[in-house]
Backbone as a ProteinNet text record, in pm:
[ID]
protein_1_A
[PRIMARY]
XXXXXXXXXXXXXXXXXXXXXXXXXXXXXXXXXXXXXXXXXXXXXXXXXXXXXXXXXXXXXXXXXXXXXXXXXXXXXXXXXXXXXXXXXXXXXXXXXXXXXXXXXXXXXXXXXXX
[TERTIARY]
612.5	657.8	766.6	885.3	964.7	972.8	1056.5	1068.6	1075	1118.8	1132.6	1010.4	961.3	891.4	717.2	746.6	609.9	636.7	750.1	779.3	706.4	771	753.6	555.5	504.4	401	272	312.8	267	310	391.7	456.4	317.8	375.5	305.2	154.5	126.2	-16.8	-86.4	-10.6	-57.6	-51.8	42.7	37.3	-29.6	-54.1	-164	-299.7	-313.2	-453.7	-489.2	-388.4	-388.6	-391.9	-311.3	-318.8	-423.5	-513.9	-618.9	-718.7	-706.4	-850.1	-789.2	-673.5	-679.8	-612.3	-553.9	-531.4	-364	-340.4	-193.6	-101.9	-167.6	-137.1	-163.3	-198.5	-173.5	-60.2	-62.2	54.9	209.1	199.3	330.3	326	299.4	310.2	354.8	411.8	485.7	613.2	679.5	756	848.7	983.7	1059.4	1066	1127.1	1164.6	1198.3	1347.5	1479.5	1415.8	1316.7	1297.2	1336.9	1382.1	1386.9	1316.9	1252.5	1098.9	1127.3	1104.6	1122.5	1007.2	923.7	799.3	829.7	728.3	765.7	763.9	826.9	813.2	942.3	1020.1	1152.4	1110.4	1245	1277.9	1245.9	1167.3	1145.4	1168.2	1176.7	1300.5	1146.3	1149.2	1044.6	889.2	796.7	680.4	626	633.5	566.8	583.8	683.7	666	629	634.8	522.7	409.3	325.6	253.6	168.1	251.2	229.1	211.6	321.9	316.8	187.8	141	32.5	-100.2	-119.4	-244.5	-228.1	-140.8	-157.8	-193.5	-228.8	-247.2	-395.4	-442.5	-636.1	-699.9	-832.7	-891.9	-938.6	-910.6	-972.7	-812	-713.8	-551	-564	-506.1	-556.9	-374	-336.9	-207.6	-221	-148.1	-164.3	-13.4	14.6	219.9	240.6	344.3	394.7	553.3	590.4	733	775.5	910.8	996	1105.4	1159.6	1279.1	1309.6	1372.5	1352.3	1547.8	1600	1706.7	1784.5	1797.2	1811.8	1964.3	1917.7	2093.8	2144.4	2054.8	2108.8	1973.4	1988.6	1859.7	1756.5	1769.5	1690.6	1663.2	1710.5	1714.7	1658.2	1575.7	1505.2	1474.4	1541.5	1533.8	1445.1	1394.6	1264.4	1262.9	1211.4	1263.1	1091.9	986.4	814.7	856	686.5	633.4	501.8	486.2	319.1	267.5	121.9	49.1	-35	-51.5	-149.3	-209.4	-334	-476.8	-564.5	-599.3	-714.3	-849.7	-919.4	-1103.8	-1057.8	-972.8	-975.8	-853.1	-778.1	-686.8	-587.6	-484	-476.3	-378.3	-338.8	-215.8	-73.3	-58.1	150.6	180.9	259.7	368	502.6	552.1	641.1	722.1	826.8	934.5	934	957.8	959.8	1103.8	1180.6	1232.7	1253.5	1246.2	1192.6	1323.2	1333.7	1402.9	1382.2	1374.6	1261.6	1398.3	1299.7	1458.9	1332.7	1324.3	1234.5	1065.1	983	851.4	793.9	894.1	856.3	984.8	918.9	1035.4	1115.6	1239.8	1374.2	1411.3	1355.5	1393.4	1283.1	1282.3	1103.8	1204	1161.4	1201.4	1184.6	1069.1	1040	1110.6	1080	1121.9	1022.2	1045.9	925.3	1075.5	993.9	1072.7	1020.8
-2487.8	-2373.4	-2422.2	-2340.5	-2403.6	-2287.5	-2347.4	-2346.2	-2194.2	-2122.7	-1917.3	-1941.1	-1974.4	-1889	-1921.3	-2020.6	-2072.5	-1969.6	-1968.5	-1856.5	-1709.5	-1659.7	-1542.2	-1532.2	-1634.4	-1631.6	-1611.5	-1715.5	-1660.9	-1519.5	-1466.8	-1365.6	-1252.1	-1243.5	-1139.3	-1153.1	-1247.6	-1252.6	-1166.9	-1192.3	-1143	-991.8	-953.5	-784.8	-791	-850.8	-786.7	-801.7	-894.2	-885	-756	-711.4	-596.9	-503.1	-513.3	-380.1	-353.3	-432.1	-416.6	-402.9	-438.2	-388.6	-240.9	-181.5	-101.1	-80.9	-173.2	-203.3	-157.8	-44.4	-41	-70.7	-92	-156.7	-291.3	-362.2	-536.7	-548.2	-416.1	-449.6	-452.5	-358.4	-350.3	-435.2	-552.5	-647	-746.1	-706.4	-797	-778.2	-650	-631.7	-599.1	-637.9	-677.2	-511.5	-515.6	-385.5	-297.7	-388.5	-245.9	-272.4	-296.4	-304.9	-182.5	-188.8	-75.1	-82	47.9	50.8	170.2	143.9	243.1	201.6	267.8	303.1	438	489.2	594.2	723.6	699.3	839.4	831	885.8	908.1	791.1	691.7	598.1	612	486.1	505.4	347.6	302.3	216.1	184.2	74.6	-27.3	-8.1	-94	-104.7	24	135.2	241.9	323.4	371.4	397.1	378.6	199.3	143.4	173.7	167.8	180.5	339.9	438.3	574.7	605.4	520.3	495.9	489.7	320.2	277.2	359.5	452.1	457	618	617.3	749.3	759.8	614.6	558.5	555.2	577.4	588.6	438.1	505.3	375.8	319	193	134.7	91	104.3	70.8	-71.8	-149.6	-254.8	-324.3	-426.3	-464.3	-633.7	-646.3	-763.2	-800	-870.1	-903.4	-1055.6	-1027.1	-1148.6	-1214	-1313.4	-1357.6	-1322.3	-1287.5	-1292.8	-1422.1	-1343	-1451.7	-1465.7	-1558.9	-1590.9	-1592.4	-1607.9	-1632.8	-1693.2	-1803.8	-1825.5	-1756.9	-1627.6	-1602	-1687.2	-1704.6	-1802.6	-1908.1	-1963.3	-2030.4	-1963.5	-1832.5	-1756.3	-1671.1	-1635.4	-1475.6	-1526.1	-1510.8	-1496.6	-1375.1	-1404.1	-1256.8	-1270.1	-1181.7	-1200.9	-1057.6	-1051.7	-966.9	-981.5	-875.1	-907.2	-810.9	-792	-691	-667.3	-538.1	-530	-424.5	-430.5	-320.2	-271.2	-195.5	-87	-38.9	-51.6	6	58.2	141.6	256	273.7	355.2	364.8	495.6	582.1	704.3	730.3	681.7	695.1	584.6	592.6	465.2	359.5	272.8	179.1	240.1	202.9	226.2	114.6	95.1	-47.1	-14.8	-96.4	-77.1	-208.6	-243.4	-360.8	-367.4	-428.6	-429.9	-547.9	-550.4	-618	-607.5	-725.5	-749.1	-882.1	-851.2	-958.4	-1015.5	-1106.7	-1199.3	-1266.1	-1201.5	-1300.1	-1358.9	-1491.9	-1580.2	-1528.3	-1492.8	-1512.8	-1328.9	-1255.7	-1117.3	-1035.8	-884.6	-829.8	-749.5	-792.4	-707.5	-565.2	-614.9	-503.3	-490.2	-309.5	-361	-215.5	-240.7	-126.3	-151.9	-43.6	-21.6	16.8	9.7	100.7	112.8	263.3	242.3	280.2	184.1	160.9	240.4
-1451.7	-1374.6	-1277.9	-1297.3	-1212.1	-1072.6	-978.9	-789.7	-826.9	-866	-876.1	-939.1	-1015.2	-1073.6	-970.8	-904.3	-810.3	-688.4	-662.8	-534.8	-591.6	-682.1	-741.3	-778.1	-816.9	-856.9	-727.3	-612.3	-484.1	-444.6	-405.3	-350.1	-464.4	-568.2	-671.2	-690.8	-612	-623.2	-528.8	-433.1	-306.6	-316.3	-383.2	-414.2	-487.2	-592.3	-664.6	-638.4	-569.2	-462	-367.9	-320.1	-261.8	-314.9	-421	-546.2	-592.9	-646.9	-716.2	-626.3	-476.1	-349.8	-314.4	-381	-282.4	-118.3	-112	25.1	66	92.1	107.8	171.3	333.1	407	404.4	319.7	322	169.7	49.6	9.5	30.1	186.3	236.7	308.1	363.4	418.5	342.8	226.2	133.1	141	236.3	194.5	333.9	265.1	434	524.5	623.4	690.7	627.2	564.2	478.8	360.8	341.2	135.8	71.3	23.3	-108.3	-226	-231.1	-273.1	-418.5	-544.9	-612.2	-742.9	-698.4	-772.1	-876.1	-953.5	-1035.4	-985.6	-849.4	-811.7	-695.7	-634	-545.5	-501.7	-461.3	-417.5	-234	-165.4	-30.5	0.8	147.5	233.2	321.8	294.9	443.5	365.7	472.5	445.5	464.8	537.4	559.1	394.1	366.7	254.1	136.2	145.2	23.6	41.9	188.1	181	155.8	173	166.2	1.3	-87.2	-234.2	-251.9	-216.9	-309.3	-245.8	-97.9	-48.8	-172.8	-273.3	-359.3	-477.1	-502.1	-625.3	-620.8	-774.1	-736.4	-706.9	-703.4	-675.2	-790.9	-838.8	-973	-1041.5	-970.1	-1066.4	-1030.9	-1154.4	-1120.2	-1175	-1136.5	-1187.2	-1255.8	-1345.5	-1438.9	-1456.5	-1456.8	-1435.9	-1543.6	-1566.9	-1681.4	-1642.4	-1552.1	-1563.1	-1611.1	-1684.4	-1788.7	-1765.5	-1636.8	-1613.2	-1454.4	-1438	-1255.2	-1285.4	-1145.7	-1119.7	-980.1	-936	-787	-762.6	-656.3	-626.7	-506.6	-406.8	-291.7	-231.7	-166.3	-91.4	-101.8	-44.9	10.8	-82.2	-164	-267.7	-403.1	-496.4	-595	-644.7	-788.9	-854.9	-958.5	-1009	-1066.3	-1165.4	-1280.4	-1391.6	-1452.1	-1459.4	-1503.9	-1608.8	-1648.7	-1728.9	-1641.7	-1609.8	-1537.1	-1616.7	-1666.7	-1661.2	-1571.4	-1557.1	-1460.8	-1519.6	-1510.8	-1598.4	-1470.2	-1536	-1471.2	-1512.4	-1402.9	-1505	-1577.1	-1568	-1629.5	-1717.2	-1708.7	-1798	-1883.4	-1949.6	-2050.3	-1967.3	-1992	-1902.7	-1933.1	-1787	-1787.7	-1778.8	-1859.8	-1892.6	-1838.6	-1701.9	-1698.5	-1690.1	-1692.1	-1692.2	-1484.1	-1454.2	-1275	-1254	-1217	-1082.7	-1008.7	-930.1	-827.7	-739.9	-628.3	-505.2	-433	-407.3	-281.2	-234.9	-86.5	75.4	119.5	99.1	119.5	74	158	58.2	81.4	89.8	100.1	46.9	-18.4	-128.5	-52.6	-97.2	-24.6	-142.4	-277.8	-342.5	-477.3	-529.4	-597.9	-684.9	-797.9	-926	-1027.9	-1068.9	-1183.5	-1295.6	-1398.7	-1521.9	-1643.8	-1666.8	-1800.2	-1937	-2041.7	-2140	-2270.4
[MASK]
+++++++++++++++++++++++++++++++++++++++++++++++++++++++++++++++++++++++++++++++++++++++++++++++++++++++++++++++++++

């Protein structure tokens, strides 16, 4: 595992630790002030709105993520390109493609896509 992909692998853990308790307010604590946040639903700016995202999401979504590809843009900036599923107790998984931006060990930029 190389230096992005160990960064990326901490960082995404930690959301998905949070993701999967439920916790919306410790998954926006991943994420810087100005983040730009675009989940599958209108695009929202900072931790408050992530966290307004995920406290809308049920209880039991659980997230599972796969590298694809890392990219160092500067010291500080790591770009990061997954695959996550999201599985539920009630309904089937969404697969979506995600990248993702890291300004040191919290996300400056988060967007989905379903393919």
């Amino acid at each position: 595992m190389n230096a992005e992909e160990q960064l990326l692998t901490t960082v995404l853990n930690r959301w998905k630790d949070a993701v999967d308790s439920h916790e919306p307010e410790r998954v926006a604590e991943n994420f810087t002030e100005d983040a730009i946040f675009q989940g599958l639903h209108p695009y929202t700016i900072g931790p408050k709105g992530v966290a307004e995202y995920y406290h809308s999401q049920p209880i039991g979504m659980k997230a599972n993520y796969e590298i694809q590809e890392t990219r160092r843009l500067s010291e500080n900036l790591v770009l990061g390109y997954l695959h996550v599923d999201f599985t539920f107790t009630d309904r089937d998984t969404v697969s979506v493609q995600l990248s993702i931006l890291l300004d040191g060990e919290k996300i400056r930029h988060y967007q989905v896509s379903r393919l």
